[in-house]
C-alpha positions in Angstrom: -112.5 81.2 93.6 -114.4 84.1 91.5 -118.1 85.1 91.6 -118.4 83.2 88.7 -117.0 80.0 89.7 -118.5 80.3 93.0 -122.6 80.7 91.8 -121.6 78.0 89.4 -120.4 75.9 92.0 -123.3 77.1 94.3 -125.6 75.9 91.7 -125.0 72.7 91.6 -124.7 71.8 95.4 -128.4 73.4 95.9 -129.8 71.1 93.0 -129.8 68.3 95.5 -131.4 69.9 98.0 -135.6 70.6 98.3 -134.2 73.6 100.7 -131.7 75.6 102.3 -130.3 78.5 104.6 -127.9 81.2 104.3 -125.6 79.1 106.8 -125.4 76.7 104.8 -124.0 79.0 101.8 -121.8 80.9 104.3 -120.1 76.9 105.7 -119.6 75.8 102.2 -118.0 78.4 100.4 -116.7 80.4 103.3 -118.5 83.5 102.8 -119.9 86.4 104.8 -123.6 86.8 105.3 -123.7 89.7 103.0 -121.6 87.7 100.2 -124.6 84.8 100.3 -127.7 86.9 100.4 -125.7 88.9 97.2 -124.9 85.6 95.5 -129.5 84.1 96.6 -130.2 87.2 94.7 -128.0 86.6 91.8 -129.1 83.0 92.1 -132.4 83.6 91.6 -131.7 86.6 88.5 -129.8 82.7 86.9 -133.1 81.2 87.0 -133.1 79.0 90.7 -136.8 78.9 91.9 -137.5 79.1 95.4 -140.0 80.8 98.2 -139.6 81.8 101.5 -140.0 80.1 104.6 -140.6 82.4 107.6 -139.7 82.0 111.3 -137.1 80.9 113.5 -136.4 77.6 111.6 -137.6 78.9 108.0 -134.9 79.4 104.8 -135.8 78.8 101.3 -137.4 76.0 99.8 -136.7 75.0 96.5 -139.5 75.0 93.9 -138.8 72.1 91.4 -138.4 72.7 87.7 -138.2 70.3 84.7 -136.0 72.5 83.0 -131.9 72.4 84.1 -131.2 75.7 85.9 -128.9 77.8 83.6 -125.1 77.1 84.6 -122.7 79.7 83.8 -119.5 79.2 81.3 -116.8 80.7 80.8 -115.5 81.3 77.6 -112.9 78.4 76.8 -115.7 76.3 78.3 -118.4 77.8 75.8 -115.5 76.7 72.8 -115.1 73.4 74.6 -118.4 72.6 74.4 -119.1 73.5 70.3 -115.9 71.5 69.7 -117.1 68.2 71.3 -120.4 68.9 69.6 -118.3 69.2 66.0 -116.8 65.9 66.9 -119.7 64.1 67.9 -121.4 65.7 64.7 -118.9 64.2 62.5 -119.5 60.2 63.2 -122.4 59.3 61.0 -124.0 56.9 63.4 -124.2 57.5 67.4 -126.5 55.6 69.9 -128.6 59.5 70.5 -131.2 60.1 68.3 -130.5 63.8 68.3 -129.8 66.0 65.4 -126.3 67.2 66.7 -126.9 70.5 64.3 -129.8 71.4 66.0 -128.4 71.1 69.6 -125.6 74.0 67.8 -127.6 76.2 66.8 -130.1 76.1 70.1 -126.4 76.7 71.8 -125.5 79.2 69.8 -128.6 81.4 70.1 -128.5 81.2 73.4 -124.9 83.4 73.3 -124.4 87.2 73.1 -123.7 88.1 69.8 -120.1 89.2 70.1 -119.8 85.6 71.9 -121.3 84.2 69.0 -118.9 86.0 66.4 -115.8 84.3 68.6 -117.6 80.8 68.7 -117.5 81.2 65.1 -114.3 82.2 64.1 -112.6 79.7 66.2 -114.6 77.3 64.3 -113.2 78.4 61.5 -109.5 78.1 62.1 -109.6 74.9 64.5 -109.9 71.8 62.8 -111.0 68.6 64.3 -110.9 65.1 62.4 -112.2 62.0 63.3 -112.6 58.6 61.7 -115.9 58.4 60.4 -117.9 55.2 60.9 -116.8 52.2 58.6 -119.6 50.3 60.0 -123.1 51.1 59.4 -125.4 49.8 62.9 -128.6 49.9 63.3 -129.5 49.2 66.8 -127.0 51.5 68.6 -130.1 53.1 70.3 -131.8 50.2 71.7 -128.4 48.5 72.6 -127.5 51.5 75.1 -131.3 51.8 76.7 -130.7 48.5 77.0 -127.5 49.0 79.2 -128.8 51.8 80.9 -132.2 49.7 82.0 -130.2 46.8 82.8 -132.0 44.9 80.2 -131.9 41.2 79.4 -131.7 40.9 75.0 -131.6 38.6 72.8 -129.0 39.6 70.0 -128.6 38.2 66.4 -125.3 37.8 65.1 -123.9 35.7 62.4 -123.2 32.4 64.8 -127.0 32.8 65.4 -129.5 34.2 68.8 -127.5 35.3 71.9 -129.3 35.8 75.0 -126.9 38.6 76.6 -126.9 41.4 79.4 -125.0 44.1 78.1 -122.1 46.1 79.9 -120.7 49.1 77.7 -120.5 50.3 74.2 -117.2 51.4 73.0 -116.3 53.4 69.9 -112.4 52.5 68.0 -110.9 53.9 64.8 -114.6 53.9 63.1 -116.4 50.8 64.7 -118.9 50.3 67.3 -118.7 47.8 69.7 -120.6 46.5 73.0 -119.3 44.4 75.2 -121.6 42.4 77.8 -122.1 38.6 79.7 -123.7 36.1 77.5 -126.4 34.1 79.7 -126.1 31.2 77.3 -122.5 30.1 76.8 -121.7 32.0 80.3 -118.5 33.8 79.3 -117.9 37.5 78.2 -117.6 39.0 74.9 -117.4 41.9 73.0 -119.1 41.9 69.9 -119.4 44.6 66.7 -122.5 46.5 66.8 -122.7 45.8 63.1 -122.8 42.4 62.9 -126.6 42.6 65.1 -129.2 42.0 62.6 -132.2 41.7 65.6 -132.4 42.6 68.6 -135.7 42.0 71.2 -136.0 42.9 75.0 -136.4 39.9 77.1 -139.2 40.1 80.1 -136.9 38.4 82.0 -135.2 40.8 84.9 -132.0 41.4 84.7 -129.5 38.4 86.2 -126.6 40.6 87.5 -126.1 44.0 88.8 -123.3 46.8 86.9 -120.7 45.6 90.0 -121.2 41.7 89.3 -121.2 42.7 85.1 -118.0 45.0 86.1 -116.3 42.4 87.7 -116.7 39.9 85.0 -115.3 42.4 82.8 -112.3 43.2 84.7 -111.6 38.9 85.2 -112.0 39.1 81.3 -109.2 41.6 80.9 -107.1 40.0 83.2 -107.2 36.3 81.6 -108.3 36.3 78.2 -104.9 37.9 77.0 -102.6 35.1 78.3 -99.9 35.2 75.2 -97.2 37.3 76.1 -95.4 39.4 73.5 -92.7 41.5 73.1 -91.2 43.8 70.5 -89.1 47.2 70.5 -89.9 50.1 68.5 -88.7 52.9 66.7 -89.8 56.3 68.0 -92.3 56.2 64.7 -93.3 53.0 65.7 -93.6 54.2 69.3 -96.1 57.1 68.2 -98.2 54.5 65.7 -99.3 53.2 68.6 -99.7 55.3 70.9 -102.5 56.3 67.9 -103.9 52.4 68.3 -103.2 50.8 71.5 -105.4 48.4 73.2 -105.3 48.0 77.0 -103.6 44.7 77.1 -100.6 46.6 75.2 -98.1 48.4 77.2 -94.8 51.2 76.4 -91.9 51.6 78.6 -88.6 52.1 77.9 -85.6 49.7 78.4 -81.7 51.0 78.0 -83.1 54.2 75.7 -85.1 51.2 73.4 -88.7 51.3 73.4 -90.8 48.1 74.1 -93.9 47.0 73.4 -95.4 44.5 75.6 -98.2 43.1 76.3 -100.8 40.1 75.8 -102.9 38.4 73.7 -105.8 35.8 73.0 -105.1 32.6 70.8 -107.9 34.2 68.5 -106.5 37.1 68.3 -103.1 36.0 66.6 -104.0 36.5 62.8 -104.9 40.3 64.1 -102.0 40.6 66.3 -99.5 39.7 62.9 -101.7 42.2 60.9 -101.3 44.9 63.6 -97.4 44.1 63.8 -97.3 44.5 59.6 -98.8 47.9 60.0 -95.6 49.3 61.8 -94.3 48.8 59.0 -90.1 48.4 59.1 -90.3 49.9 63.0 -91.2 47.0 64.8 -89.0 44.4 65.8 -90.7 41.5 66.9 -89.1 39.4 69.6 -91.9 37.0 71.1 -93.1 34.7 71.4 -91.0 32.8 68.7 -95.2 31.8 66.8 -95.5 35.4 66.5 -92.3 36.0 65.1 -92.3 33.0 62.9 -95.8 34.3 61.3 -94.8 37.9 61.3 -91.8 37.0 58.8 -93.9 34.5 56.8 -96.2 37.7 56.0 -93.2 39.6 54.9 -92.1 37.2 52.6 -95.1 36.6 51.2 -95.6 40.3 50.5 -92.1 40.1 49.4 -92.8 37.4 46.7 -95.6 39.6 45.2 -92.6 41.7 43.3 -90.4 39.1 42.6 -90.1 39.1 38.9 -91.8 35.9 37.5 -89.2 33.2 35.9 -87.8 32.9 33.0 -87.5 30.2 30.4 -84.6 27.9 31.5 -81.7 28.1 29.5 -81.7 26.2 26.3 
């Protein structure tokens, strides 16, 4: 481990403490005496607030601070960090009210400039695309306070008021989602963040705890998709969805032939023939004989589209 790594590390195992002594330094990083009284002093020159505590017993104590202590990076760490910011900056709608520009440029200044000149050309040549947002939510905010307070709400959605505790929101190919346990019809759902047009905190506490909600979830994911399917792929198809693959959906290979297997909900079949059609010609579906059955209908009826329209009958 380097200096660097070390005060780094050494950083964040005294932010949990309201004190320490040099022993403690010297067990947990294996270092001589000299090596931690160095590293205190360069500890303190990082910004870590402390006085000390004299007598046989005495050390330093920790003085509080609202501020984060600085953390040192190094500098494929530094990139790392402006390239998830990028990313983030690019979905036009996140749950943090934050102006993801700002947060750059408050980054930014806080690098040397030579640092600075590398952020920036590395900016210029990587490029990193995401799928904007195709939905447009309002309440993304509110929805995560209230998973983070364990909050009892009441959401509106198009089938009308839903008294719900939420679990997790989840962000796929553009759309935002939250998934939670609705109090009224007792069963678990995952709903578009989109299709919310109220939301309101209930003063009610909350019914479960994260493990009970967790535990749902996991039941959820292990019944709701009870139709098993299989097709094989192509390797095309194999890497279109490894782009788009759900959890319930699953890639192994069988005799050098890709399969994809998996599960899915009686609701779900209309989207599980559209997702089939969107492999295009390298998919093979092979069950369940409905899926297959529906899957050709499609193609037929796409088909039928450029069949030339009838003529006259002969005279």
């Amino acid at each position: 481990m380097t200096k660097f790594e070390r005060l780094n590390q050494e950083l964040i195992f005294l932010s949990y403490k309201t004190g320490f002594h040099v022993q403690n330094l010297m067990d947990e990083f294996h270092i001589s005496k000299r090596t931690a009284l160095r590293d205190i002093t360069a500890l303190e020159g990082l910004g870590l607030t402390f006085y000390t505590e004299p007598g046989r017993y005495g050390g330093y104590r920790l003085t509080k601070q609202d501020q984060w202590v600085p953390v040192l990076f190094n500098g494929q760490e530094i990139n790392a960090l402006f390239f998830a910011i990028k990313a983030l900056s690019l979905l036009s709608a996140t749950p943090f009210e934050k102006s993801y520009r700002a947060i750059y440029d408050k980054l930014m200044a806080t690098l040397p400039v030579p640092q600075q000149r590398t952020v920036r050309q590395l900016q210029a040549v990587v490029h990193y695309y995401n799928v904007s947002n195709l939905d447009t939510p309002t309440f993304l905010s509110d929805l995560l306070t209230a998973i983070v307070d364990q909050q009892v709400v009441t959401v509106t959605l198009p089938s009308g008021p839903h008294k719900q505790q939420l679990f997790d929101l989840l962000y796929r190919h553009g759309i935002w989602f939250f998934s939670g346990y609705d109090l009224d019809r007792h069963v678990w759902s995952i709903t578009r963040c989109d299709a919310v047009s109220a939301l309101s905190v209930s003063a009610e506490p909350a019914v479960y705890d994260r493990a009970t909600l967790d535990r749902f979830r996991r039941d959820y994911d292990a019944h709701h998709h009870d139709v098993p399917f299989r097709c094989t792929l192509t390797p095309l198809g194999r890497e279109l969805v490894q782009k788009n693959r759900y959890p319930s959906m699953h890639l192994h290979t069988e005799h050098g032939q890709t399969v994809l297997s998996g599960g899915y909900d009686a609701d779900e079949f209309a989207y599980m023939v559209q997702y089939l059609l969107g492999l295009g010609n390298n998919v093979h579906v092979l069950a369940p004989p409905a899926l297959q059955a529906a899957y050709l209908q499609e193609l037929r009826t796409i088909l039928a589209r450029y069949e030339p329209p009838a003529g006259p009958p002969d005279a």
